[in-house]
C-alpha positions as CSV (number, residue, x, y, z in Angstrom):
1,X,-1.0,4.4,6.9
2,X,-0.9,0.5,7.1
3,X,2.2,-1.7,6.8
4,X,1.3,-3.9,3.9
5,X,2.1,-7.7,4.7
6,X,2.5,-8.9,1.0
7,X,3.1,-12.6,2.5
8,X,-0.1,-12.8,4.4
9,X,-1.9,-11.1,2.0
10,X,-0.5,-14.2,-0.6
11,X,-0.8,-16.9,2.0
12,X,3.2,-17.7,2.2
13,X,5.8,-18.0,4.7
14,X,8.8,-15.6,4.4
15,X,11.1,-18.5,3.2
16,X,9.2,-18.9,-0.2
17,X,11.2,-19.6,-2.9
18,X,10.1,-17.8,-5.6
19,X,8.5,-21.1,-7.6
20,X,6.5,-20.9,-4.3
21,X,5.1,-17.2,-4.0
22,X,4.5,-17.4,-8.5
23,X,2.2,-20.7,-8.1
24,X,0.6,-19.0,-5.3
25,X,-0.5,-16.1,-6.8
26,X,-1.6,-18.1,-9.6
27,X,-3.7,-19.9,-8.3
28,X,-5.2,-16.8,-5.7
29,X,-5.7,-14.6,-8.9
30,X,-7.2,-17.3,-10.9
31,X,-10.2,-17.3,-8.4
32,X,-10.7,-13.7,-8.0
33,X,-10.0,-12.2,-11.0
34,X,-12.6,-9.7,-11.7
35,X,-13.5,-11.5,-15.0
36,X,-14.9,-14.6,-13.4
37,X,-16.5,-13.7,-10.8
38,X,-20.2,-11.9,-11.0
39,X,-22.9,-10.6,-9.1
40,X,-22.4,-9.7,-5.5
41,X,-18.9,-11.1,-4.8
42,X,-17.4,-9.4,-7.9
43,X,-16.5,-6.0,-6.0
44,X,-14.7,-8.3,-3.3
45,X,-13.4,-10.5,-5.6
46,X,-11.9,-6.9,-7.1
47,X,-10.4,-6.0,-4.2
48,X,-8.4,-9.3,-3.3
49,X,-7.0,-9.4,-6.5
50,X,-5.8,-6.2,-6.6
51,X,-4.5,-6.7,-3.6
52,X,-2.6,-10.2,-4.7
53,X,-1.3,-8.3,-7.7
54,X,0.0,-5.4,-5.3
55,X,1.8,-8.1,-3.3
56,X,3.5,-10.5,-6.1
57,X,4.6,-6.7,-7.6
58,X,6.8,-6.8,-5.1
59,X,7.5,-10.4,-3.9
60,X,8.0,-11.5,-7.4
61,X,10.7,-9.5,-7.8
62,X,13.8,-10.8,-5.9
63,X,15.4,-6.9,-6.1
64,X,11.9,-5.3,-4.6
65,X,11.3,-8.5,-2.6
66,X,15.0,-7.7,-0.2
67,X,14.3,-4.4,0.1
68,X,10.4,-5.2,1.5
69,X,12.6,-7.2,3.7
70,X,14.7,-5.1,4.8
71,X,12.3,-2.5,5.0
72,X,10.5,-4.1,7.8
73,X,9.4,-3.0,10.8
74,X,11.2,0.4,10.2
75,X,9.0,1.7,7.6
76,X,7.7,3.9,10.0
77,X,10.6,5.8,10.2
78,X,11.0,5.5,6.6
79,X,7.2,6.8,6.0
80,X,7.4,10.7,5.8
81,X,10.8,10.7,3.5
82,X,8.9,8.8,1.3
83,X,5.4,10.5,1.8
84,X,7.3,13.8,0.7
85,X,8.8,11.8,-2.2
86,X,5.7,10.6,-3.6
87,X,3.4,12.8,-3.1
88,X,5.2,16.3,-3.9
89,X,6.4,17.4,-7.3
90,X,6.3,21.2,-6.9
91,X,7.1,23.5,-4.0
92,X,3.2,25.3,-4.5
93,X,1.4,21.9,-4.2
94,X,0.8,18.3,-3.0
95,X,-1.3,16.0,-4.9
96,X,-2.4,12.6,-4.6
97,X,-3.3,10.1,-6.9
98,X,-6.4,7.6,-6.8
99,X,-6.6,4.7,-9.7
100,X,-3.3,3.1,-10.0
101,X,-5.0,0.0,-8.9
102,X,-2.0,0.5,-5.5
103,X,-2.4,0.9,-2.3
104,X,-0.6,3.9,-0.4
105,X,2.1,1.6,1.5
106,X,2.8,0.6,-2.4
107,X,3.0,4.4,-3.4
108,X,4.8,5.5,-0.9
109,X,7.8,2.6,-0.4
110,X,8.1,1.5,-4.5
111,X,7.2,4.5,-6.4
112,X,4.2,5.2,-9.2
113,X,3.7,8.7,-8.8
114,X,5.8,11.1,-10.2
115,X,5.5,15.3,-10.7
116,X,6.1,16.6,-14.0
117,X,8.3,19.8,-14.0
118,X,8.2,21.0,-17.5
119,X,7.3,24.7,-17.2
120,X,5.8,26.7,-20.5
121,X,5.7,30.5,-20.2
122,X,4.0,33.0,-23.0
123,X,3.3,36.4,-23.0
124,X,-0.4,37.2,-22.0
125,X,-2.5,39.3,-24.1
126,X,-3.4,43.1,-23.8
127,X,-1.4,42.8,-20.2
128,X,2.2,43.6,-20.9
129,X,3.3,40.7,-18.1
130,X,3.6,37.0,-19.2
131,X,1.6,34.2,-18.2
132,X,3.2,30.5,-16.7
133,X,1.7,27.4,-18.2
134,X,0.9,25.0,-15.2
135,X,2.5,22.0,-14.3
136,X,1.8,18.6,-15.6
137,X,0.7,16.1,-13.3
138,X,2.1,11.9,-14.1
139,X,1.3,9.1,-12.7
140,X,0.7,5.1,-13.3
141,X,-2.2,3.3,-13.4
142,X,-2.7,-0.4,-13.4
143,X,-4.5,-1.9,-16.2
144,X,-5.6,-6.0,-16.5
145,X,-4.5,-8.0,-19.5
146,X,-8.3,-8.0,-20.5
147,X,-8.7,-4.2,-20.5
148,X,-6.3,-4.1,-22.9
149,X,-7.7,-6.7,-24.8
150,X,-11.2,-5.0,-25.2
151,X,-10.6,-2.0,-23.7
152,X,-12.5,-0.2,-20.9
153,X,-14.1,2.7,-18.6
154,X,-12.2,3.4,-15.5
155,X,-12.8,6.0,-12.7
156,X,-9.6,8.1,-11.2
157,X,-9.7,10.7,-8.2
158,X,-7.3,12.9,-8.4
159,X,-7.0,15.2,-4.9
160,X,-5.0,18.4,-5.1
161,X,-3.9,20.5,-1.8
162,X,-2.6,24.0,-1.6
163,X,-0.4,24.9,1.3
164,X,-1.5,28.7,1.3
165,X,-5.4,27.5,2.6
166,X,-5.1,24.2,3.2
167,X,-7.8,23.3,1.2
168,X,-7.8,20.1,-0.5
169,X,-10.1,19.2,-3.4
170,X,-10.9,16.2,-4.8
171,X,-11.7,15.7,-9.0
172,X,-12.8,12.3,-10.2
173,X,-12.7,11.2,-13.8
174,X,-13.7,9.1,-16.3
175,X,-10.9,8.0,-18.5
176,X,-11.1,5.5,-21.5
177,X,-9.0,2.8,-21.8
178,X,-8.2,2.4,-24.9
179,X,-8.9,-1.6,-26.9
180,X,-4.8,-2.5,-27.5
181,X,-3.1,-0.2,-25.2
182,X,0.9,-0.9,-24.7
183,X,2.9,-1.5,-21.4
184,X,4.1,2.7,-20.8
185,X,1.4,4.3,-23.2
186,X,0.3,7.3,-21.7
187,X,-3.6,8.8,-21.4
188,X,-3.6,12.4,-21.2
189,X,-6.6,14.1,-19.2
190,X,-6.4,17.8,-20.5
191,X,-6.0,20.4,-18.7
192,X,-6.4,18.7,-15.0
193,X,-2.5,18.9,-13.9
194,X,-1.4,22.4,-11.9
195,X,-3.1,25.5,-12.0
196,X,-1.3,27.7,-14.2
197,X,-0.1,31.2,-13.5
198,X,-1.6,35.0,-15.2
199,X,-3.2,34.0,-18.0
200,X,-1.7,30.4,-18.4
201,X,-3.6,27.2,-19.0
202,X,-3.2,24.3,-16.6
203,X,-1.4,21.8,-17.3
204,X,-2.4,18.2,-17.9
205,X,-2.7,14.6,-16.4
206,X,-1.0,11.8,-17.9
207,X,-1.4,8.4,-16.8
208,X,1.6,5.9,-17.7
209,X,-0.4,2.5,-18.4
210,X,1.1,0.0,-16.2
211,X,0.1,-4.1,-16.9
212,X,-1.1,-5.9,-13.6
213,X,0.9,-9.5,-13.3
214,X,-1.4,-11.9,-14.8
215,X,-1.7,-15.7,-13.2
216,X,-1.3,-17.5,-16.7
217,X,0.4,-14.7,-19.1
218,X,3.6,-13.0,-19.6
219,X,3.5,-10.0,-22.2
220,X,6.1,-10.0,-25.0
221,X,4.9,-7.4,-27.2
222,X,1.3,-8.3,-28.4
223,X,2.3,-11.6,-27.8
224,X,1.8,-13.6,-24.7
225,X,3.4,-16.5,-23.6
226,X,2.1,-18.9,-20.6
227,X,3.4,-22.2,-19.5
228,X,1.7,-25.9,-20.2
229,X,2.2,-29.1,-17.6
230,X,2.9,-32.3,-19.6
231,X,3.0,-35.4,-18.1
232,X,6.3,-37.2,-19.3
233,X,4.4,-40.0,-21.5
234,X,1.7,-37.4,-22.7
235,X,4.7,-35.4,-24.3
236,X,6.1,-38.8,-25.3
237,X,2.9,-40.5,-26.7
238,X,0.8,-37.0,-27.8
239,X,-2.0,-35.9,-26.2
240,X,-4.4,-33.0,-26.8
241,X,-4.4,-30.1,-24.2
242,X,-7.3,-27.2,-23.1
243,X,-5.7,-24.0,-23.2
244,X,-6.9,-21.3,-21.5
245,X,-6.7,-17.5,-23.8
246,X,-8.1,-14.2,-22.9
247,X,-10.6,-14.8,-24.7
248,X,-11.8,-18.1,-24.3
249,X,-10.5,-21.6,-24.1
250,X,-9.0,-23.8,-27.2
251,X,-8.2,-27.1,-27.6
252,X,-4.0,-27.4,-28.3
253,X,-3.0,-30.7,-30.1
254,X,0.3,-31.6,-28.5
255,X,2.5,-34.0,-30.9
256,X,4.6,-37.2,-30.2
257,X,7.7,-36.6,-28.8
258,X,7.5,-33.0,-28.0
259,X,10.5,-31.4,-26.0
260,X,10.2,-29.2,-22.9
261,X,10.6,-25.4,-24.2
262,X,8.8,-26.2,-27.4
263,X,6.8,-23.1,-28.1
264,X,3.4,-24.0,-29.8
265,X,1.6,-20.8,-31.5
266,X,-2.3,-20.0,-30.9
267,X,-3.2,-17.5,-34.0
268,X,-5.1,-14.7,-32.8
269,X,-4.9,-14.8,-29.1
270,X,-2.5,-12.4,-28.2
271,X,-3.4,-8.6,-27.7
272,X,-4.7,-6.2,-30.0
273,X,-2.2,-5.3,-32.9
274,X,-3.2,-1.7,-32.8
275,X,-4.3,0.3,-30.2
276,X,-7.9,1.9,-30.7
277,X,-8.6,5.2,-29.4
């Protein structure tokens, strides 16, 4: 596994200030985010901005950003406690996880995947023993601000080992994401979590919908909120702004004498009200 190094992948010194590594990622998503780029270079341009997202995860947050730090060049020793962590939530078998939109150095150090334990038991017909419900399966996936604006198709692989052959197996999906989705929503895939036991169903796989930092929004409920650069005399004298919105760009009429922190409201731009299933 590959030590991650979030400030080369964001083109910034380890002294960044914070201001620094934010404007940065700005403007590196802005040019590769999978919705403005076409053709050939999209699939590239998917990559490096999953991979900028990945990196301000952590460097954008002061708390994860010291303990990426600190981390250092002992995350090798570091790497199999964590491995074991992540990537086993029952004592029969290890799975791992394919569509958070993270890499494995992300799983692994700063979480994502998590087993689920809860255990259902009933008693199986015509064979006087009792059958074990399987285990569910959790994990996160990553979604963009515009998939949950209109919603989309994603594949996920999901590989499951068992230590009694060895064997490892991997199951791909498709799973709908739903038009209006929240932050922590979970997507259930039926009946592909741990095999159960006797007669008992498997359990099931729920993804925890995760947002991806976006350049130019923050998410307040369906509302988002980004930032606009005035001039001193255009927020003295008026001026009339571009605004760029998920979906599409408006023209903002900024009036005279405007103070910094004024919050101006765009109706209609925010997310979804309601999520559609």
């Amino acid at each position: 596994m590959e030590f991650k190094d979030y400030y080369k992948v964001l083109g910034v010194d380890k002294s960044a200030s914070q201001d620094e590594i934010k404007k940065k990622f700005r403007k590196l998503a802005r040019t590769c985010h999978p919705d403005k780029v076409f053709g050939d270079e999209k699939a590239g341009a998917e990559e490096k901005f999953k991979a900028a997202a990945e990196a301000y995860e952590i460097l954008g947050d002061p708390e994860k950003r010291k303990e990426y730090d600190e981390l250092g060049k002992g995350w090798e020793g570091r790497s199999n406690a964590a491995r074991s962590r992540s990537y086993s939530p029952s004592p029969n078998t290890e799975y791992h996880f394919d569509g958070t939109g993270f890499s494995d150095f992300f799983e692994q150090f700063f979480g994502g995947k998590r087993g689920g334990f809860e255990t259902h038991y009933s008693q199986a017909p015509h064979s006087g023993g009792f059958s074990m419900r399987g285990q569910d399966i959790e994990a996160e996936i990553m979604i963009t601000l515009e998939e949950a604006l209109h919603g989309s198709n994603r594949k996920v692989s999901l590989s499951k080992s068992d230590p009694t052959t060895g064997k490892e197996k991997v199951h791909t999906y498709n799973v709908s994401i739903p038009k209006g989705i929240r932050e922590g929503q979970r997507l259930r895939v039926s009946k592909q979590g741990h095999s159960g036991h006797g007669a008992g169903e498997p359990g099931d796989l729920y993804l925890h919908a995760r947002f991806a930092k976006h350049p130019d929004f923050r998410v307040k409920g369906t509302d988002l909120y980004s930032e606009i650069e005035l001039f001193p005399w255009d927020a003295t004298l008026g001026t009339t702004v571009e605004i760029h919105t998920l979906d599409g760009n408006v023209r903002l009429k900024i009036p005279e004498f405007t103070s910094a922190g004024k919050i101006f409201r765009i109706k209609g731009k925010g997310l979804p009200s309601s999520c559609e299933a």
